[in-house]
C-alpha positions in Angstrom: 15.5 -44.4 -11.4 14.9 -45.0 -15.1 11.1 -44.9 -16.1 9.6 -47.7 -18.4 8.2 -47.0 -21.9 5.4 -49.6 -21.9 4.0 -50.7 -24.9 2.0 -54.0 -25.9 4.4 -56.9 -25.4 7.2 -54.6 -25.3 8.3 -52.8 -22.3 12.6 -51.7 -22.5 14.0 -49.1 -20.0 15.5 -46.1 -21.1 19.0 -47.5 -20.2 18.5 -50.0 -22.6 20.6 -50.6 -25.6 18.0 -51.2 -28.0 18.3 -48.9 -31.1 15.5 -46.6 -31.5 15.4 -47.8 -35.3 13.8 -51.4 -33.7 11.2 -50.1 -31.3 7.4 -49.8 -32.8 7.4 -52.3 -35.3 9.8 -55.1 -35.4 7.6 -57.6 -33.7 4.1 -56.5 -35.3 4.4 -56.4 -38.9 5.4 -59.6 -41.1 6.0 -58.0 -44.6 9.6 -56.7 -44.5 8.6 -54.4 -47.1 6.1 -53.0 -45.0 8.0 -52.4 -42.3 10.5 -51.1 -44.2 8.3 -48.0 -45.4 6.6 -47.6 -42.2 9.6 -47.2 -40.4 11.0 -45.0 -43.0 7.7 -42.5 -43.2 7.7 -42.4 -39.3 11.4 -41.7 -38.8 11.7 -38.9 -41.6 8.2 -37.2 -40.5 9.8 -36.9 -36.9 13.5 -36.4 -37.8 14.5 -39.3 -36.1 16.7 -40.3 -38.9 19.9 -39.2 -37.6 19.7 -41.2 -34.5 18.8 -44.2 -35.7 21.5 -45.9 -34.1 21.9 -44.3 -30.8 20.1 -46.2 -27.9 17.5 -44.7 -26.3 18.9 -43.9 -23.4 21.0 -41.6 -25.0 18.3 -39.4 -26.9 16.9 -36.4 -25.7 13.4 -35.7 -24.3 12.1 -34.2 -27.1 13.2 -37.2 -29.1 11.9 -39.8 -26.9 8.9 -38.0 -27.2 8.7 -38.2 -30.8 9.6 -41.9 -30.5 6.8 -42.5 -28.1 4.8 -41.1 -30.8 6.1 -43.6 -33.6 5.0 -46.2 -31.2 1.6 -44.8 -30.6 0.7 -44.4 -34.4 1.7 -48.0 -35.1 0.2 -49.7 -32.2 -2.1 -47.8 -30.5 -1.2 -48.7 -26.9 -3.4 -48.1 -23.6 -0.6 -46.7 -21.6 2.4 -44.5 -22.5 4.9 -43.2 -20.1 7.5 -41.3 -21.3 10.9 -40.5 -19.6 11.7 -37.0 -19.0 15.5 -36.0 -18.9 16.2 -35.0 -15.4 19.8 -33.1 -16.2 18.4 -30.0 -17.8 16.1 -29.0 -15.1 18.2 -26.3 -13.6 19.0 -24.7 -17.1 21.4 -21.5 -18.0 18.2 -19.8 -19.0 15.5 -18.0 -17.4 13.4 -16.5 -20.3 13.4 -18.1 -24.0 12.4 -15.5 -26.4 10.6 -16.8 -29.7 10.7 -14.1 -32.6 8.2 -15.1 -35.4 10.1 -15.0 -38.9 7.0 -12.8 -40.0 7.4 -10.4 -37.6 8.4 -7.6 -39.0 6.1 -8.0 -42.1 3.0 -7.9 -39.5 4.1 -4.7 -37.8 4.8 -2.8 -40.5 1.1 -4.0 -42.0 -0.5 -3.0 -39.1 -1.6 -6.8 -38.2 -1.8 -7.7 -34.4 1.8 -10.0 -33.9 2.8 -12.1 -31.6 5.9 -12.9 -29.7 6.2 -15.9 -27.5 8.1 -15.6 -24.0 9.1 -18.5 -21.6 9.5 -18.2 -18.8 10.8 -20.2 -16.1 8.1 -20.2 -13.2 10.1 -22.0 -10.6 12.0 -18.8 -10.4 9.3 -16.8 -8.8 11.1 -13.2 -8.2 12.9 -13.6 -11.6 10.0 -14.2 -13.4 7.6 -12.2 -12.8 9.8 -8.9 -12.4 11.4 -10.0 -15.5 8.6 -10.7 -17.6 7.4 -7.6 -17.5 10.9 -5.5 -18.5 11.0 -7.5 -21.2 7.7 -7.0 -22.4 8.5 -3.2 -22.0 11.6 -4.0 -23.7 9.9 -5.8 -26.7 7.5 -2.6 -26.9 10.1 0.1 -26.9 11.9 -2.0 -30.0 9.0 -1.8 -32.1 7.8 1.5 -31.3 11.2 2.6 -31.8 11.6 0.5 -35.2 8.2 1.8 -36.0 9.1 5.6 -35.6 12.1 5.6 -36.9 13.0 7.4 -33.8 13.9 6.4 -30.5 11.7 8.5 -28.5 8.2 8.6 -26.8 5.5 10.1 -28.4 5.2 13.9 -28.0 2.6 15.0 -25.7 -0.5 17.3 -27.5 0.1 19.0 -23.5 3.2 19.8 -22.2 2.2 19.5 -18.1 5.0 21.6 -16.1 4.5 20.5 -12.2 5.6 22.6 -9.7 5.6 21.8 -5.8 3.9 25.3 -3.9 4.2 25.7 -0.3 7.0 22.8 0.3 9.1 22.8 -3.8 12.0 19.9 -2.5 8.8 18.0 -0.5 10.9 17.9 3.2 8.9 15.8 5.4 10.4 17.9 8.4 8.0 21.0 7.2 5.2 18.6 7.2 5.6 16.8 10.1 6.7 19.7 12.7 3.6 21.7 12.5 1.6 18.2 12.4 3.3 17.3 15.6 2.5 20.4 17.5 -1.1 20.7 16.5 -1.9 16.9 17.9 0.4 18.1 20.9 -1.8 20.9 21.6 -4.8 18.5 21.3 -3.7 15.8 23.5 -1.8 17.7 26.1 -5.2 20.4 26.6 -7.4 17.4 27.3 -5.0 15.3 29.5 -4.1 18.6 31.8 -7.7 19.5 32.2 -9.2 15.9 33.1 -6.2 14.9 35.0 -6.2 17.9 37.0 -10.0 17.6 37.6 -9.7 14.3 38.9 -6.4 14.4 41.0 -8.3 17.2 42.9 -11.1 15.2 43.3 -8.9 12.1 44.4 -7.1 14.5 47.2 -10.7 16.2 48.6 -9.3 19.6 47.2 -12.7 19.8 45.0 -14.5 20.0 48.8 -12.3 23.1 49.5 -14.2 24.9 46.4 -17.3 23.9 47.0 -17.6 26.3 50.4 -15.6 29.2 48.9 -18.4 32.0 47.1 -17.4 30.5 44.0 -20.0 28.9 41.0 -19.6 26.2 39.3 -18.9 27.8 36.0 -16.2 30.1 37.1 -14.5 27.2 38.4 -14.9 25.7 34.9 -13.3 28.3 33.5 -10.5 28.9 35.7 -9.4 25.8 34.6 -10.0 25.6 31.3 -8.0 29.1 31.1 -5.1 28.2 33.4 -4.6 25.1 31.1 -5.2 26.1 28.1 -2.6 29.3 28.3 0.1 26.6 29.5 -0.2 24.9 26.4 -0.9 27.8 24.3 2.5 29.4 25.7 4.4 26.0 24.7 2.7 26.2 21.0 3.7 29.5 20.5 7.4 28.8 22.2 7.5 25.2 20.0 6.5 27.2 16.4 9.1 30.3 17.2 12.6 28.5 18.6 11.7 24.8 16.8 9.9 24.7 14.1 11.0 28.1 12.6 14.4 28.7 14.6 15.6 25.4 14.6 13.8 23.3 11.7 14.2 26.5 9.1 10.5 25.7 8.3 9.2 29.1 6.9 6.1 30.3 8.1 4.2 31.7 5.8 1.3 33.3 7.4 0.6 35.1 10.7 1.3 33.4 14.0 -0.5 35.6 16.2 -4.0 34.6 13.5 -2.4 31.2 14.5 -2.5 31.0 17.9 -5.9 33.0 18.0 -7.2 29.8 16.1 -5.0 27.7 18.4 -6.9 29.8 21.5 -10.4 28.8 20.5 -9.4 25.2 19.5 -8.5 25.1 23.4 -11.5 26.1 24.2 -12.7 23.2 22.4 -10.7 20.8 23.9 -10.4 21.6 27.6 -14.1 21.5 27.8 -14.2 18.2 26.7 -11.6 17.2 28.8 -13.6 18.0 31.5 -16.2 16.6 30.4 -14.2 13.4 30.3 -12.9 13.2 33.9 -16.7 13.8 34.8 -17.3 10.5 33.3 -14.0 8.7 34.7 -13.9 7.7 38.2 -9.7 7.3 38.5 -6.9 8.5 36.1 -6.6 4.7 35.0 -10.0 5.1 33.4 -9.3 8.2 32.1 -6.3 7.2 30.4 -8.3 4.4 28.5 -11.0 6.9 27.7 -8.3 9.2 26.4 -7.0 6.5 24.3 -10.6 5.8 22.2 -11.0 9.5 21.8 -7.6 10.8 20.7 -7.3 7.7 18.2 -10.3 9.4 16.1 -9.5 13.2 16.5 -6.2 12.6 15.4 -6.1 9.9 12.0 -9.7 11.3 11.1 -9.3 15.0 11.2 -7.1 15.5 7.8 -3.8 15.8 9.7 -2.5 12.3 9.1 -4.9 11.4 6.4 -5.9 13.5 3.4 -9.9 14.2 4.4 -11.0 13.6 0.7 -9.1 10.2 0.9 -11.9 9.3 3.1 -15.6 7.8 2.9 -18.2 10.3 2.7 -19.5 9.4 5.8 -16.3 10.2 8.3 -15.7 13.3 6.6 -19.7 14.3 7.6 -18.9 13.5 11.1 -15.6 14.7 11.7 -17.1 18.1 11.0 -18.2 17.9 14.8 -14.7 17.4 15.6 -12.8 20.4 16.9 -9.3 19.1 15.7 -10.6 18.8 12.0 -10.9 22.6 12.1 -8.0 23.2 13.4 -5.6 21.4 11.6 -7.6 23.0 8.5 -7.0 26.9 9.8 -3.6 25.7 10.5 -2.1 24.3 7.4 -3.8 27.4 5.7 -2.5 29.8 7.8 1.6 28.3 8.4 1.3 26.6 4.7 -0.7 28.7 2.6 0.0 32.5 4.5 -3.8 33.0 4.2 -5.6 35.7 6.5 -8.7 36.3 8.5 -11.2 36.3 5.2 -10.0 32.7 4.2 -9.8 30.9 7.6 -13.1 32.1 9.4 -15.2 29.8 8.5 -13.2 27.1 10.6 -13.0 30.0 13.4 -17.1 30.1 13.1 -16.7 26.1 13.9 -14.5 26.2 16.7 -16.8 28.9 18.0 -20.0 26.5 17.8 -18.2 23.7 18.7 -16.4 24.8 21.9 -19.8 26.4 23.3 -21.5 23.4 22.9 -18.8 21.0 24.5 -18.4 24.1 27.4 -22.3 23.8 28.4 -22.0 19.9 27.9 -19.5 19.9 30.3 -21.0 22.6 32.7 -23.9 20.6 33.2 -22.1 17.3 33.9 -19.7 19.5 36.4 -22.6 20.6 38.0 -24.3 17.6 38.4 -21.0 15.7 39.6 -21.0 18.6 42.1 -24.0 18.0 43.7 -23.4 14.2 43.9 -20.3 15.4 45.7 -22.3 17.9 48.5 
């Protein structure tokens, strides 16, 4: 749909055959000689000469626009609508680069120059990926024109890295010792609790209760029993997988490892009983499992770099017997450090799995005499 240039008493389409040499002032100026110059001035100031002839809807939108322009010098209308041309929306072109004929005068005086890029913005992706190798583009030219070399600039430093403890960075050396130390976490509390609480559910806890047995070595037989399954598996999972079948070298001790891994247990069993003392089915204790492995496991520095994180969680992870472990761990299987590195994290596990084992003592007890 042609659009309407509209001028005072004037208004021709841009399908029109009127020349663009008789818009603007052949109906508002009397003196032939005056229109004769003003017509001249305006059509050589906007290099509208040359088209003189063609109609209008023939020129291009720049020219149109410069026409439109005639037309407002002359006549100063209230309302001026120019046509755009329609047919050179979906150009060849992307990105219009405009070079300043100065250019390299500037850069070789040191002055700040400037380059103009278009871009076109309807083509999101292109754009904005593009924009920016061209701009590195633009920069490597003149650095490289500046130098007279094309090269980067040589470092003061020279900064050699080398990878220690994992050189090609194999995710499988990572993730396999990962794996079995939130293994050894997660199965120590679920066989305690559970085991706690089916004995409860079958009346088998009653049975205890008359043999000449306390409370705390019936604690302890279970955290024992438990933890030596799953510290049998560990050692088992870190000889015939993760070194035997992975070919992930060990570099420290395993026996320091599963000493560490021992008191960790300790750790964990404990609260796993103290767990199924709280929870009245397995149900229950599998959604209270849920909200406490969530937090031992993303906030104790296994899946998470620890200095990645706010001040505050690292502070209270320190309570956490998994943050510890995975800490003596990765130095001991990573790093092959020994006893004089590692024991402050063995001191923790110490503090920690006392603590959680009298916790858990005096809910056992008291759950006990509920029961009598």
């Amino acid at each position: 749909m042609p659009v309407p240039q509209t001028f005072p008493n004037y208004a021709p389409t841009t399908q029109s055959t009127i020349t663009a040499a008789e818009i603007g002032w052949k109906d508002y100026f009397t003196s032939p000689t005056l229109q004769g110059l003003i017509a001249d001035a305006l059509t050589r100031a906007t290099g509208l000469d040359p088209f003189l002839a063609r109609p209008t809807g023939k020129l291009s939108g720049g020219m149109k626009q410069k026409l439109g322009l005639c037309c407002a010098l002359i006549h100063d209308p209230d309302l001026l609508i120019l046509d755009e041309p329609t047919t050179g929306v979906a150009g060849r072109y992307t990105f219009v680069l405009s070079i300043p004929p100065n250019l390299q005068r500037d850069v070789l005086a040191g002055r700040a120059a400037e380059v103009q890029l278009n871009v076109d913005a309807t083509r999101m992706s292109q754009a904005f990926t593009g924009s920016g190798y061209i701009q590195q583009m633009i920069s490597d030219e003149v650095s490289t024109f500046v130098n007279r070399y094309r090269t980067s600039a040589v470092p003061a430093v020279d900064l050699a890295v080398r990878m220690r403890f994992n050189p090609n960075l194999t995710q499988a050396w990572f993730g396999s010792l990962m794996e079995i130390i939130n293994n050894v976490t997660m199965l120590s509390i679920i066989l305690t609790g559970a085991a706690l609480i089916r004995e409860r559910e079958h009346g088998t806890i009653e049975h205890l209760l008359v043999m000449p047995v306390t409370p705390t070595e019936i604690m302890l037989a279970k955290i024992w029993s438990m933890g030596l399954v799953v510290l049998v598996a560990a050692a088992c999972s870190v000889t015939f997988i993760v070194r035997g079948a992975l070919r992930v070298p060990i570099e420290g001790s395993v026996p320091l490892f599963l000493t560490g891994a021992a008191l960790h247990l300790f750790a964990t069993t404990s609260m796993g009983i103290y767990m199924a003392t709280l929870a009245r089915s397995m149900p229950q204790f599998g959604m209270l499992l849920v909200l406490v492995m969530l937090p031992l496991q993303m906030l104790s520095g296994g899946n998470t770099p620890r200095e990645s994180m706010p001040q505050f969680a690292q502070d209270l992870m320190l309570v956490a017997p998994t943050t510890h472990f995975v800490e003596l761990s990765q130095a001991i299987l990573y790093r092959g450090a020994g006893s004089g590195v590692v024991w402050p994290p063995f001191l923790w596990l110490v503090v920690i799995g006392s603590v959680l084992f009298a916790l858990s003592l005096m809910r056992f007890r008291k759950t006990l005499s509920q029961m009598a």
